[in-house]
Phi, psi and omega in degrees: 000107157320135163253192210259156176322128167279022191280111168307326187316334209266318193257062163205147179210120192234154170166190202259135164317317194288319189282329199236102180294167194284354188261351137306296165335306184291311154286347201255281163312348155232358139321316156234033137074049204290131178227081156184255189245154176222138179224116186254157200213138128235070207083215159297350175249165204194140172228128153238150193222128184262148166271102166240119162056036172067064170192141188267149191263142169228140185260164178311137200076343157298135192250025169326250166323002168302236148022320195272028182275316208253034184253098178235003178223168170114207201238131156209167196214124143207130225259164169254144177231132176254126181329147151268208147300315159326286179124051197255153143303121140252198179270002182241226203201018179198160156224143181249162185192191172249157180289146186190163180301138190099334179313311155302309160298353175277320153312318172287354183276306193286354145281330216274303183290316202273326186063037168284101172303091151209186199269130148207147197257113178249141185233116198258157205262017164248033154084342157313155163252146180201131193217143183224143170250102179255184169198157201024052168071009146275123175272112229249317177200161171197157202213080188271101185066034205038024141239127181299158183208134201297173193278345175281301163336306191270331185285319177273347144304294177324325190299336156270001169303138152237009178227136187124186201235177188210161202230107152291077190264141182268130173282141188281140195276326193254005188294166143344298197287146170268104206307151168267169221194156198200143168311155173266152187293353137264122138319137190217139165303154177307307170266021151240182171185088169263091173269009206267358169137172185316155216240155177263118163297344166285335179255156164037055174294137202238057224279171169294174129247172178067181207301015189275312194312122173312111131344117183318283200243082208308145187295123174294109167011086171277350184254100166292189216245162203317167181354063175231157195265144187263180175270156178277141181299124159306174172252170191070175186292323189239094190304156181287133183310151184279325145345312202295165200269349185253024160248046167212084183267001196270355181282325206292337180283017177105160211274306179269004160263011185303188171222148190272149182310328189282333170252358171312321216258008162298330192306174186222132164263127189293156156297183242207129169324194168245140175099339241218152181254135162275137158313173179281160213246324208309140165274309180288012174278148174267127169316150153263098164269157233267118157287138157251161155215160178303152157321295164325280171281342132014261199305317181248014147249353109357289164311302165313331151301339191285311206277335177307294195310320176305322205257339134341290176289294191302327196285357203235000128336261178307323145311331195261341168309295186307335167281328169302301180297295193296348193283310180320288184320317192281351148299277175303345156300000000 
């Protein structure tokens, strides 16, 4: 495995806003997943934008990615750069350093975050050899000792070099050779060009098609889902159709307060308190209606209670005297 041309030509890429528009320009730098600088010229004015892993970086208050709809003339340049360990840009395209522990996962962490098509050559100081190929932050293929090895393979072999020195080479995006590539990460309609941040899913929705396409009225769940709440069961065996206008009594009140048929039978009905009787669900059972009464009559049945209890007592008065006069006579005889 070779690693890539050190020819700055390759890792540049210049030309005129007019042949190459800025929504090409743009879609093109995160297709490959560009990580280092892009600079539009136009006169006296300049714009530069750093690139980590095809998405422009911007600081707070920058009008970068604003700003670039209204770039249709002018120049532009954009370099590929390779990231360090922080994830600062540098000025070259490659990095070298000596091997220690850890070392090796920290390379695969920094293509892996960076999304970096390159090459890397680890050289152990007992004279091995080892080249891993990633592309877009994939580790892709390796080569240990002149043998090959899958990518999972080699990182946990690699994971004991600790001594010797390592190579990052980035592969170049503008050669001859044809860079690899990946969707760009919004799709945007043909008559827009939206960098400023999420798109509302409701306009211009980029739905499947063909057998891909979401069903209009996709088939309902019978098993919920982790703490959602289910509808309470109707009583009886064969609960009212949801259609109907009386297990919807909310259609009736007009077209913007219905409830569509398809969400009727969703509702959560509230319990009933504790303590507290529901009427009978029967429709032909009779109503009882609510008696009132006055202050007034109140009062006097109240009063009428009073006078029982009096004659209650005087009758029970007058018995036990008259059983007392007979018990006497009956004595003095």
């Amino acid at each position: 495995m070779s690693l890539a041309s050190s020819a700055q030509g390759a890792y540049r890429w210049t030309g005129s806003l007019k042949e190459t528009s800025i929504r090409q320009l743009y879609e093109r730098c995160q297709r490959i997943r560009l990580t280092g600088n892009m600079r539009l010229q136009q006169g006296e004015q300049a714009l530069d934008l750093t690139w980590i892993g095809g998405e422009p970086i911007e600081n707070e208050g920058d009008q970068g990615t604003r700003s670039l709809p209204l770039w249709t003339n002018g120049e532009f340049i954009v370099e590929q750069r390779i990231p360090d360990w922080k994830g600062r840009l540098t000025q070259g395209i490659e990095l070298t350093g000596s091997l220690r522990s850890g070392q090796v996962t920290a390379i695969y962490k920094l293509c892996a975050d960076n999304q970096l098509s390159s090459d890397v050559e680890l050289l152990r100081s007992t004279g091995e050899i080892a080249q891993v190929r990633f592309t877009l932050g994939k580790a892709e293929s390796a080569v240990i000792a002149g043998q090959p090895e899958s990518a999972i393979v080699a990182m946990s072999k690699l994971g004991g070099w600790v001594d010797g020195t390592f190579r990052i080479v980035m592969r170049p995006a503008f050669g001859e050779e044809k860079a690899a590539e990946a969707p760009v990460f919004k799709n945007q309609p043909d008559a827009q060009f939206d960098v400023t941040g999420a798109a509302d899913v409701s306009k211009n929705a980029d739905w499947p098609t063909g057998a891909n396409k979401a069903p209009s009225n996709p088939p309902r769940s019978t098993t919920p889902a982790a703490g959602v709440a289910t509808p309470r069961a109707a009583s009886g065996s064969n609960p009212p159709k949801a259609n109907g206008a009386a297990s919807n009594p909310a259609a009736s009140s007009g077209a913007s307060s219905a409830i569509p048929p398809r969400l009727a039978q969703t509702l959560i009905k509230a319990p009933a308190p504790a303590g507290l009787s529901l009427p009978s669900s029967n429709p032909t059972a009779p109503t009882v209606p609510m008696t009132t009464a006055t202050k007034e009559q109140i009062a006097e049945a109240t009063s009428a209670g009073n006078k029982n209890k009096v004659l209650i007592l005087v009758s029970l008065i007058v018995i036990m005297l008259c059983m007392g006069g007979i018990a006497a006579a009956v004595l003095l005889r």
